[in-house]
C-alpha positions, -999 to +999 in steps of 0.1 A: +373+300+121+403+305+144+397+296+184+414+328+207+441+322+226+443+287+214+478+287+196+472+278+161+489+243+147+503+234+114+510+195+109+540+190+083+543+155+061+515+128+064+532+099+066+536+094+102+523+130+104+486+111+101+499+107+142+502+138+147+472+152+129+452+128+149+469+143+185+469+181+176+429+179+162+418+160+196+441+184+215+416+208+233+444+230+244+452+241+208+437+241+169+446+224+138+453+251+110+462+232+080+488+206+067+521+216+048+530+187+026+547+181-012+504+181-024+500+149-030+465+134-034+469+114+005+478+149+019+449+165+003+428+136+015+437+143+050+433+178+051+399+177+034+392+149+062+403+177+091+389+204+071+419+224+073+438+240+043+465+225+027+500+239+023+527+231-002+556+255+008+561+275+041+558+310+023+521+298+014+512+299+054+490+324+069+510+350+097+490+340+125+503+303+127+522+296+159+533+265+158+543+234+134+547+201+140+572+184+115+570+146+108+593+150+077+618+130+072+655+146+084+690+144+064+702+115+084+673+099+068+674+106+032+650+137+041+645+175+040+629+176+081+655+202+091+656+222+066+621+228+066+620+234+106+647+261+097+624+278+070+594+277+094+617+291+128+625+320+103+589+325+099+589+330+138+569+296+136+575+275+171+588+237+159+581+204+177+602+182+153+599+146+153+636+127+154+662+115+138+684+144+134+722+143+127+739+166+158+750+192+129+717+195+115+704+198+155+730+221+158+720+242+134+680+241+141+690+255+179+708+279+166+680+292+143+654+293+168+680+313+189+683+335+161+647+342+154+637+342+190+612+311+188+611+276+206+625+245+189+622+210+206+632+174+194+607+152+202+621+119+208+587+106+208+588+072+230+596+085+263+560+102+263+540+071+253+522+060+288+535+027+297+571+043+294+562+074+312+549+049+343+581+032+338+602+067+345+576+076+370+586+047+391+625+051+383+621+086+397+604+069+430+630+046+437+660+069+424+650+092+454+656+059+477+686+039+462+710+044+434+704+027+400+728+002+398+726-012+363+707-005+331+700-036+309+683-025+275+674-038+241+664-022+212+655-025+170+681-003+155+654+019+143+640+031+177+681+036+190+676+071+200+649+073+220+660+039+240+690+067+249+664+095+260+648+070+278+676+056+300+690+089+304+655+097+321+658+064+338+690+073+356+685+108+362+715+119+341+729+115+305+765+125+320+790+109+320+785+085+293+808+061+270+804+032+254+832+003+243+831-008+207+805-034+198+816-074+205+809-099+183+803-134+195+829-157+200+833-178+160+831-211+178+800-199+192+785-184+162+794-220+140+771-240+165+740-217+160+717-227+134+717-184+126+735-160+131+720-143+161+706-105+152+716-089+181+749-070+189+760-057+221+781-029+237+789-027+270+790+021+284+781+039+308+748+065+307+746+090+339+776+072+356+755+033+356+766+006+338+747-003+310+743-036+286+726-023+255+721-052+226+704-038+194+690-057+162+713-038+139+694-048+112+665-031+081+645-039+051+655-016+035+621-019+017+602-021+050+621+001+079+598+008+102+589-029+102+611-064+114+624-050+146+619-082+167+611-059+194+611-025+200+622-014+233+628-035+265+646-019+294+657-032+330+669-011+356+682-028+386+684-009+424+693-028+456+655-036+462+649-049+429+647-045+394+621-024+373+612-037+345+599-022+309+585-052+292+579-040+256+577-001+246+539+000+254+541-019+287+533-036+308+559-022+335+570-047+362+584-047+397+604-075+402+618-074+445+649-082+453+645-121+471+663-121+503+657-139+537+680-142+566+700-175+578+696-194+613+725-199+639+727-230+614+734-212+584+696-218+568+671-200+557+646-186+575+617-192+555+588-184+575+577-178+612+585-137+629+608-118+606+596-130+573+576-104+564+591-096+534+585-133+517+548-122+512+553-101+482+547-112+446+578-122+431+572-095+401+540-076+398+528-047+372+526-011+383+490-001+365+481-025+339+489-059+338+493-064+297+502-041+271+476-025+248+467-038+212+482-022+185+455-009+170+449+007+204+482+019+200+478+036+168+448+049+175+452+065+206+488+058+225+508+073+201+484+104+190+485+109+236+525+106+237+522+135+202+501+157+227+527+154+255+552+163+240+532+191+220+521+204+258+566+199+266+570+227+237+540+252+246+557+248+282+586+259+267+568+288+248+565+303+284+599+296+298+632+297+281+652+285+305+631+251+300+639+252+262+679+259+270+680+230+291+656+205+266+680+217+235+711+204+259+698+172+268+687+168+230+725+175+215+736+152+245+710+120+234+724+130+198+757+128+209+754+095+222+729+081+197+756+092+172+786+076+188+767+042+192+755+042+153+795+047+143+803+015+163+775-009+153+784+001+117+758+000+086+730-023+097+726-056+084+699-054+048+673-087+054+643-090+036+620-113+057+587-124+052+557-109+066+555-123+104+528-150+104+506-140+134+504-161+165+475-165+194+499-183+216+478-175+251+447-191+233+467-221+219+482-224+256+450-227+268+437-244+247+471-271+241+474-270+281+438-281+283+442-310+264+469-327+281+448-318+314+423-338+296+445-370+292+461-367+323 
C-alpha cells in the first residue's frame, strides 16, 4: 500500500541497481514501488526480496509513479540507459540516472525532460559518498580564505568522470577548463623499468587551477569495474597547505603548509616566542582517521551517497532553476570527461589475476616486532 505524499520510486536494472534498491527502500523520505528490469530470474529475486512488483517495460508502470532511478547501462557503454530515461521522462516520470552518458545522448535526455516538463539529473555518484563530501566541505572552507592553487588528482579510467565533478566542486568552478594531449614517458625512461608503468598523465586547467591528472587508462575487458589500482585520490594545494583525499572513501587529510621565520643570522627559528605555528600536526584527518571497509562500503556508503543524490533531484522537483543550473554543470563535466577520453585514446585490454589480499598493518606489527625483539 502506497505511503501519501511520499513520492513513489521505481529502481531500473539490478546490476548495480541492487545499490540503489538498497538506498531508495531505507529512504524514509520516499517508497520503493517496484523494479523495471529485462525479467530475469536475479530481478525477480530482488523484487520479491523488496516486495515490490516487477516491471519489464515502461508502458507496464502504474500512473502514480513519480520517480525512477536508472542504473542501466548508457550508449557509451554498450547500453540502452538513455533511452530508457527518455521513454520514462515521456511518461512524466522524474529521472535520477546514474553516469556515463555520451554529451549527445545527455543532450538529448535534457531536452526531453524540458519537453515533458519533468526533472532529469545525472548523478555522478562519487561526489556524494561521505568521505568526498567532507573533502569538498573543507575545500569550500578554505576557498572562502585563499585561492586553490593547484589540483593534483589520480584516477582508474573507469571512475574518469566523476574525478571531473569532483574537482570542479573542489575549485569552485568547471570554467575555464583545457587540457594538453596526454605525454608519454620519455623511451629511455620506459626501457629501464621492469613494466611499463600504467599510468598516463595530462597536464589542463579546471576552474582556472592548474591541474596534473594521471589515469590508469587501462580494463579487463572481462572484469571493468575491477583492477583499477586505485580509484580516486585527489590533492588540492592553497597557500596554507594542502587537502588531501586519500582514497575515494577517505580518510581526508590536512597537511599545513611548514614555515618558520629566519634570525638576523639567516636561521631558523625553531622554537622560543613566535613559533606558535610549529605545534601543529604535520598532516592530520578531518573526521575519521581511516577509511571504511569495503563491505561497509557496499553496504551502507554507497546505498547513503544513492540517497543524496536521490534528495539533489526531489530538490530539484521543487525548484527549476536548481535543475537548469545541475543540467549545465552536467553537459560541462561531459564536455570535459569527453575531451580527456579522446586524448588518452582506447584503454589499454590486461587480464590480471585476482589481487592476492594483504594485512600489511598486521604483518607490520607483527615483522616490526620481531626485529624489536632482536634488537
Amino acid at each position: 500500500m502506497s505511503t501519501p505524499g511520499k513520492p513513489r520510486v521505481v529502481v531500473c536494472g539490478t546490476s548495480f541497481g541492487r545499490v540503489y534498491l538498497r538506498a531508495v527502500h531505507a529512504d524514509p523520505a520516499v517508497e520503493l514501488a517496484g523494479v523495471l528490469s529485462k525479467g530475469s530470474t536475479a530481478s525477480q529475486q530482488y523484487a520479491a526480496a523488496y516486495d515490490v512488483p516487477c516491471y519489464q517495460d515502461p508502458g507496464e508502470l502504474p500512473d502514480d509513479i513519480d520517480i525512477a532511478c536508472v542504473a542501466v547501462r548508457a550508449g557509451v557503454a554498450g547500453g540502452s540507459g538513455a533511452e530508457l530515461s527518455q521513454r520514462l521522462m515521456a511518461r512524466g516520470i522524474h529521472v535520477l540516472q546514474e553516469h556515463l552518458l555520451h554529451p549527445d545522448e545527455l543532450a538529448a535526455c535534457l531536452s526531453t525532460a524540458q519537453q515533458h516538463g519533468v526533472r532529469y539529473r545525472l548523478n555522478a555518484f562519487y561526489p556524494h559518498v561521505d568521505a568526498i563530501r567532507r573533502f569538498l566541505a573543507a575545500a569550500e572552507i578554505l576557498r572562502r580564505r585563499q585561492r586553490p592553487l593547484f589540483v593534483d588528482a589520480v584516477a582508474g579510467v573507469q571512475v574518469l568522470y566523476p574525478l571531473v565533478d569532483v574537482i570542479g566542486r573542489a575549485v569552485g568552478s568547471l570554467r575555464p577548463w583545457r587540457f594538453a594531449e596526454a605525454s608519454a614517458p620519455p623511451p629511455a625512461l620506459a626501457a629501464l623499468a621492469h613494466n611499463p608503468g600504467p599510468y598516463t598523465h595530462l597536464h589542463g586547467v579546471i576552474g582556472a587551477t592548474p591541474v596534473s591528472l594521471r589515469v590508469q587508462n587501462q580494463i579487463h575487458p572481462a572484469d571493468a569495474d575491477n583492477h583499477a589500482l586505485l580509484l580516486h585520490r585527489l590533492s588540492l594545494a592553497f597557500e596554507a597547505g594542502v587537502l588531501t583525499l586519500a582514497d575515494t572513501h577517505g580518510p581526508v587529510l590536512w597537511s599545513p603548509r611548514m614555515h618558520s621565520e629566519r634570525d638576523d643570522t639567516g636561521r631558523l627559528i625553531m622554537e622560543g616566542p613566535g613559533t606558535e605555528r610549529l605545534e601543529v600536526p604535520g598532516t592530520e584527518p578531518l573526521g575519521e582517521g581511516t577509511g571504511p571497509t569495503f563491505r561497509h562500503v557496499f553496504d551502507t556508503v554507497w546505498p547513503d551517497a544513492v540517497r543524496t543524490a536521490l534528495g539533489e533531484l526531489r530538490a530539484d522537483i521543487a525548484d527549476k532553476g536548481r535543475s537548469t543550473a545541475a543540467g549545465q554543470w552536467a553537459l560541462t563535466v561531459t564536455g570535459i570527461w569527453h575531451d580527456l577520453t579522446a586524448r588518452l585514446g582506447q584503454p589499454e585490454l590486461i587480464h590480471p589475476p585476482t589481487p592476492e589480499p594483504m594485512d600489511l598493518p598486521k604483518l607490520f606489527t607483527a615483522e616490526t616486532a620481531q626485529e624489536g625483539h632482536h634488537t
